[in-house]
C-alpha positions in Angstrom: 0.0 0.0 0.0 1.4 3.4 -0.8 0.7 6.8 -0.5 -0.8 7.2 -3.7 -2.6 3.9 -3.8 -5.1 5.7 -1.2 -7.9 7.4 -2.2 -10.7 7.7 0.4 -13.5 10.2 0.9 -11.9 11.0 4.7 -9.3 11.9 3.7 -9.6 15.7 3.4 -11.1 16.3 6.3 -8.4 13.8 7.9 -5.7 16.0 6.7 -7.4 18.8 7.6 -7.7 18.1 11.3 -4.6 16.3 11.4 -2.5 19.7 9.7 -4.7 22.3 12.0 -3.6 20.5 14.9 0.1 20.0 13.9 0.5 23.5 13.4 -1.1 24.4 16.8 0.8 22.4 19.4 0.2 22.6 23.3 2.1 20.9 26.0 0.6 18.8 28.3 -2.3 20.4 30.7 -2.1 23.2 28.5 -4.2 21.5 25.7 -7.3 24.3 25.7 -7.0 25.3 21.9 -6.8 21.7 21.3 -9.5 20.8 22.9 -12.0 23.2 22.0 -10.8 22.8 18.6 -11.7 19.0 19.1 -15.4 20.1 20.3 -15.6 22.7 17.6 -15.1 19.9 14.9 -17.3 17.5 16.9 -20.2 19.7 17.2 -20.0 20.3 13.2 -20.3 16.5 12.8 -23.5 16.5 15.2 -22.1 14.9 18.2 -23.6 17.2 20.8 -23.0 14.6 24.0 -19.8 16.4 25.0 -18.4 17.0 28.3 -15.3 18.1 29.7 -13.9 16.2 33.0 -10.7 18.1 33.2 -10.3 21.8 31.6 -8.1 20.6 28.6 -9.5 16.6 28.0 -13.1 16.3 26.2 -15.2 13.2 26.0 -18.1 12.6 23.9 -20.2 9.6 23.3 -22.1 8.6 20.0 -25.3 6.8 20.6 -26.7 4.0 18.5 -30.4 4.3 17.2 -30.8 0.7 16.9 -33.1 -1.2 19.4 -30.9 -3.5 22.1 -31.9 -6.8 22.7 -34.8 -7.2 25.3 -33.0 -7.3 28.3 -29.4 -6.9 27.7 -27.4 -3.6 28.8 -26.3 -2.2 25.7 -22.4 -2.1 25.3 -19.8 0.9 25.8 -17.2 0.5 24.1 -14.3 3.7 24.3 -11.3 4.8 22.0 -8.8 7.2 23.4 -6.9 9.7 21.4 -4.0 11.5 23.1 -3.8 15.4 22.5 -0.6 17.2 23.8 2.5 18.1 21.9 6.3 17.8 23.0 8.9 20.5 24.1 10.6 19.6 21.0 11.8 22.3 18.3 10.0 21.4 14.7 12.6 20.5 12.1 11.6 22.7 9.5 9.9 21.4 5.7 6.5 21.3 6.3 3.6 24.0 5.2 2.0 22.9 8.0 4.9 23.7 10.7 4.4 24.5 14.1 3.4 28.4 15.4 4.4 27.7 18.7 8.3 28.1 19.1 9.7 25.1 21.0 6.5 22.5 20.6 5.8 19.8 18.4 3.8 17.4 17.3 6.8 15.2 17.4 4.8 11.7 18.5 2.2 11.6 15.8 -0.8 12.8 18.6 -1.9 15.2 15.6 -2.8 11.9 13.6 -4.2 10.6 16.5 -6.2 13.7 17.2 -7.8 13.4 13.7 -8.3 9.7 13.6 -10.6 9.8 16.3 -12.3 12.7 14.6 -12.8 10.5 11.5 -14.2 7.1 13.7 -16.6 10.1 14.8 -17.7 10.8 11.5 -18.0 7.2 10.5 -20.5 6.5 13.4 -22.4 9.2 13.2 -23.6 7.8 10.0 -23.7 4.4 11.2 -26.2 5.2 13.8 -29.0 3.5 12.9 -27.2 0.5 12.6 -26.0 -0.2 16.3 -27.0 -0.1 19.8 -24.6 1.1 22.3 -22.5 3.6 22.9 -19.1 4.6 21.3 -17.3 6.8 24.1 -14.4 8.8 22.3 -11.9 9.9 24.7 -9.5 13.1 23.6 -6.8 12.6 26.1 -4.4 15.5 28.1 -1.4 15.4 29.2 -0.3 11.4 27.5 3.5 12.8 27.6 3.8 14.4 31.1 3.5 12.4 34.7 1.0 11.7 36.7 -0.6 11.6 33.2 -4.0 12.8 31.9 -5.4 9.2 31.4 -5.0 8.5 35.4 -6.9 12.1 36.3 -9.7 11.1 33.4 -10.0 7.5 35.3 -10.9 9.3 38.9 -12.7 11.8 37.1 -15.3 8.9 36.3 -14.9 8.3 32.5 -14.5 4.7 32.5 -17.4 4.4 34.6 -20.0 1.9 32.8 -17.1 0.9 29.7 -16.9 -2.3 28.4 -14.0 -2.4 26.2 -11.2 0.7 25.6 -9.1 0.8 22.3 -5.9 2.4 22.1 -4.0 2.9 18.8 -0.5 4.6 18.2 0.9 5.8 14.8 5.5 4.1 14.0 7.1 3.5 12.0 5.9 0.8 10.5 4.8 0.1 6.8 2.1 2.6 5.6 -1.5 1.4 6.3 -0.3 -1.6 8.8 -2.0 -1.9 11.9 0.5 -4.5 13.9 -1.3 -6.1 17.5 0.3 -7.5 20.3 -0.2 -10.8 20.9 1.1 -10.7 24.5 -0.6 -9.6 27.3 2.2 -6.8 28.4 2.3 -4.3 25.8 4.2 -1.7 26.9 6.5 -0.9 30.1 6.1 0.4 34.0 7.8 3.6 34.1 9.8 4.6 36.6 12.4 7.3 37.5 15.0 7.9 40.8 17.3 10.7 41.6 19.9 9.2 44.0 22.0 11.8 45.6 25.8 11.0 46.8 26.5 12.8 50.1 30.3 12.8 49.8 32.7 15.7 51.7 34.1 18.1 49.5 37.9 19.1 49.3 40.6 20.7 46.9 41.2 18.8 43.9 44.8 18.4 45.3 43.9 17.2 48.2 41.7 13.8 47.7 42.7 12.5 50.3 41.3 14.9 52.4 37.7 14.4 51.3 34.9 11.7 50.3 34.8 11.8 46.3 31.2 11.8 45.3 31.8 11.6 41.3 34.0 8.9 42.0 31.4 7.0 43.8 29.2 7.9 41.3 30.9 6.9 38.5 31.0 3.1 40.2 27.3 3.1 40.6 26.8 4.2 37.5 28.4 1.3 35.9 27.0 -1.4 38.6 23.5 -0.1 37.8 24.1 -2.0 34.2 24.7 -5.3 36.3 21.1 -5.2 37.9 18.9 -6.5 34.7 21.6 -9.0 33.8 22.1 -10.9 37.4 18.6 -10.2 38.8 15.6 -10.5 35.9 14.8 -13.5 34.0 16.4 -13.4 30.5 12.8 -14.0 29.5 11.7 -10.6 31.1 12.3 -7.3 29.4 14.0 -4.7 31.8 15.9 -1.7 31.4 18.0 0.5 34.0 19.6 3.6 32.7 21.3 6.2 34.4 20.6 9.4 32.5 22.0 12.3 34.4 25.2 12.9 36.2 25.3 16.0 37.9 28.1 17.1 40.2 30.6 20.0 40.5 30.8 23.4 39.6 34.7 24.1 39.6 37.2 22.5 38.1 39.9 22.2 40.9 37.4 21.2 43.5 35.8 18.0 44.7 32.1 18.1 45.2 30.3 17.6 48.0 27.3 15.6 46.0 26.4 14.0 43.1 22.9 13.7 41.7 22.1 10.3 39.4 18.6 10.3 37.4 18.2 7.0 36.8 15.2 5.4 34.2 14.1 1.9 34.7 11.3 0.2 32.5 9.9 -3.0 33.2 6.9 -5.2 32.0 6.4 -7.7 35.2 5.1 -6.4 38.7 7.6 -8.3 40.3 10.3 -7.5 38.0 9.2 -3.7 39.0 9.8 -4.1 42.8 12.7 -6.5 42.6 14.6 -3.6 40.4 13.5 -1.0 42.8 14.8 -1.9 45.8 18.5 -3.3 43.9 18.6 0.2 43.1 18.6 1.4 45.9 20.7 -1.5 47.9 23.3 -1.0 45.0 24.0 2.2 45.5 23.6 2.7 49.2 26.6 -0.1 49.7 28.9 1.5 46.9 28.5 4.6 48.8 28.8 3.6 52.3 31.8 1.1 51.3 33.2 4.1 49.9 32.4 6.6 53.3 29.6 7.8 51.3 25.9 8.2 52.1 23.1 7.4 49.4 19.5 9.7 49.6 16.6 8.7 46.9 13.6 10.6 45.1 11.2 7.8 43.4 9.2 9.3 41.3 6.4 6.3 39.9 5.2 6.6 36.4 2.5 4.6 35.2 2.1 0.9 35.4 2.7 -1.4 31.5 0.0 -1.8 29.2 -1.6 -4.8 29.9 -4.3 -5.9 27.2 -6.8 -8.4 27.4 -6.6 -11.8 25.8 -10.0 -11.8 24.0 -9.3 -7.9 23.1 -6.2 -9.2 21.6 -7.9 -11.8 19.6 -10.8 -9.4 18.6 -7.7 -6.7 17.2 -6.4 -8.9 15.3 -9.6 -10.3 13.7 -11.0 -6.7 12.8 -7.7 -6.4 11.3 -7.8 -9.1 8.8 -11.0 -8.4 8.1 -11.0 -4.7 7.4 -7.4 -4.6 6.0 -6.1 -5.9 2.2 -4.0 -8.4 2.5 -0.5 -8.7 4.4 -1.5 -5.6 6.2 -2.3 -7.2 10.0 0.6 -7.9 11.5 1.5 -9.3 14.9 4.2 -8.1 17.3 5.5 -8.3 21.0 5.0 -4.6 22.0 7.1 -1.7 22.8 10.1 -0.6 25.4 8.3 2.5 25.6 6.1 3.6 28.1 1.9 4.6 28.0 -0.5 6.1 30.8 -3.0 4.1 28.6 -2.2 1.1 31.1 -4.8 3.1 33.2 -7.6 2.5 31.3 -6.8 -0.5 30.9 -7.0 -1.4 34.3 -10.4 -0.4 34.0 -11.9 -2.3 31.6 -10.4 -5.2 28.4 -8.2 -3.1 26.5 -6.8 -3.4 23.4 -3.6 -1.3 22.1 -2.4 -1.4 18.6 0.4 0.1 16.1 -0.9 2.5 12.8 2.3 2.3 10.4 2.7 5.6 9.2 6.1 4.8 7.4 9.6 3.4 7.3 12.9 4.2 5.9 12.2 2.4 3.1 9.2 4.5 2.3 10.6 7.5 3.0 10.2 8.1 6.8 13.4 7.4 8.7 12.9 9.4 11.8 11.6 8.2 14.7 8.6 9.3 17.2 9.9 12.2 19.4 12.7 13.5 16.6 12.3 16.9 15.8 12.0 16.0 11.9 9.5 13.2 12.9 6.7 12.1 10.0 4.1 10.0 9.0 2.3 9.6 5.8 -1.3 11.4 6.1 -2.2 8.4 3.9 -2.5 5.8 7.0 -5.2 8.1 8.8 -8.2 7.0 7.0 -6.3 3.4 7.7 -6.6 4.1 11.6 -9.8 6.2 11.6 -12.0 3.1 10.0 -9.6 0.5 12.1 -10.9 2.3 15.4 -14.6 2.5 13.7 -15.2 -1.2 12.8 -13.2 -2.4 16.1 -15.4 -0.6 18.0 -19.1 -1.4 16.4 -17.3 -5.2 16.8 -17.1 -4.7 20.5 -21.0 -3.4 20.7 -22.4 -6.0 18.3 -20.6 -8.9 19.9 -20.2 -8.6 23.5 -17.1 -9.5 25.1 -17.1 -12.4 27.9 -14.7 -11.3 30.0 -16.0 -8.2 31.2 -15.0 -6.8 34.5 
């Protein structure tokens, strides 16, 4: 499938979306142009069911017409599209470049934005033909912790959902929408700042002091030891120290030095076992070397965990709505997503929208300031999220929660 292979009456309006929110970036829980432009557009389409639970997020739901069952609850089912840019300058080359100095759409949310936009326009029309209700989430703050999706969860939008679907735009071949077939789709994320208590002297002097950057520097390359001698080879795990900070002359020893360290993880166990090795790891280097060792845990979001039936259900929607060789099956991603809280609300399911590779022309990846995708995979994702929802209202899951 290329670019030019594509024709589809969405598309314009796709594009249009997709470029108006491109070019008007906001960082998270600052989203308000975004998000009124997102009710602006709904409202055009007829979806008047709009709320807003937090002052830059909007939710609306989309009703069926048709009659349920005698005596069955009709189905929710939700999609979420995330909204907020990056603090990332825009590589220039587009018409459509960012107005907003410093902020990008550098993670493909614009698509996302406008995907969801599209599945609203799809089942507006398709109304009469399903019972239910199709709750379409426009997401803040995806990019910055605590996260939008955990204040949308206690603000009571999950409340009564049966099923939530989740869809990112990679690089991956245009038009391909690629499921996870494992349960753990994405990582935990977690960060630390350890802080070195060592005792400053002149640079001449060592052995007058306690050298925190030394001690540092050995933690910093023990801290690569943890995943291989503690996690299953099985398991994915990562620890990596980010920042060293220490010093601000050259002829003295410090007094401290800071470590930020990132650790990603897909098992629960995994998560807790790293955590406290961190911290014994570094306490011991430190106190072995008459150091002290202080730490500031700052907990990101749990992994993605999808359901087994959702995962089946993804991956049948996706043969059937897709020309052939485009579903594909994966094992996830490294990468981090506050989705994982709405999926511990209700069966989730979280899929990949190839918007390009290097072969076709789209070498940079999410979060590079010359990131793209080909506008040709939104109608892809926008009828993906359509049909996978009307699946999940016409066919019940049985493993609700």
């Amino acid at each position: 499938m290329t670019e030019t292979q594509i024709q589809d009456p969405l598309l314009p309006d796709l594009v249009r979306w997709r470029r108006h929110v491109h070019q008007h970036p906001e960082l998270s829980y600052h989203e308000s142009g975004t998000a009124a432009y997102v009710e602006e557009e709904l409202r055009k389409l007829g979806v008047t069911d709009i709320s807003a639970p937090t002052p830059t997020s909007r939710v609306a739901d989309i009703r069926g017409l048709a009659p349920s069952p005698a005596g069955v609850r009709p189905a929710v089912a939700a999609i979420r599209a995330d909204m907020d840019a990056l603090p990332v300058p825009e590589a220039e080359g587009l018409d459509f470049c960012s107005v907003n100095p410093g902020v990008s759409h550098a993670c493909g949310h614009d698509a996302h934005v406008a995907m969801l936009l599209g599945a609203a326009k799809i089942l507006m029309k398709e109304r009469p033909n399903f019972s239910g209700t199709v709750r379409l989430i426009f997401q803040h703050a995806e990019e910055s912790a605590p996260g939008g999706a955990k204040e949308l969860v206690a603000a009571g939008v999950m409340k009564g959902v049966d099923a939530v679907i989740g869809l990112h735009v990679m690089n991956d071949p245009i038009g391909q929408i690629r499921v996870c077939t494992v349960p753990a789709f994405s990582t935990a994320s977690d960060c630390v700042w350890a802080t070195i208590t060592g005792c400053g002297t002149h640079a001449s002097m060592p052995e007058g002091g306690i050298d925190p950057v030394m001690i540092g520097s050995e933690v910093v390359m023990a801290l690569h030891t943890i995943v291989s001698r503690n996690i299953s080879p099985d398991h994915f795990a990562v620890v990596s120290p980010t920042v060293f900070q220490a010093g601000e002359v050259i002829n003295a020893i410090p007094q401290k030095a800071r470590i930020g360290i990132n650790i990603r993880t897909k098992d629960p166990d995994d998560r807790v076992r790293i955590h406290d090795c961190v911290e014994a790891l570094i306490r011991g280097i430190a106190e072995a070397n008459g150091g002290t060792a202080a730490f500031e845990w700052l907990a990101g979001c749990p992994a993605v965990i999808q359901d087994p039936e959702m995962i089946e259900r993804a991956l049948r929607v996706a043969r059937e709505t897709l020309p052939p060789g485009k579903a594909a099956v994966g094992t996830g991603m490294s990468a981090s997503e506050d989705f994982s809280y709405f999926a511990e609300c209700a069966p989730a399911s979280y899929v990949i929208l190839g918007g390009g590779n290097s072969e076709e022309g789209y070498p940079h990846r999410n979060h590079h300031p010359a990131y793209r995708f080909s506008e040709a995979a939104l109608p892809v994702g926008a009828r993906y999220e359509a049909a996978l929802a009307l699946d999940i209202l016409r066919n019940p899951l049985t493993s609700g929660r």
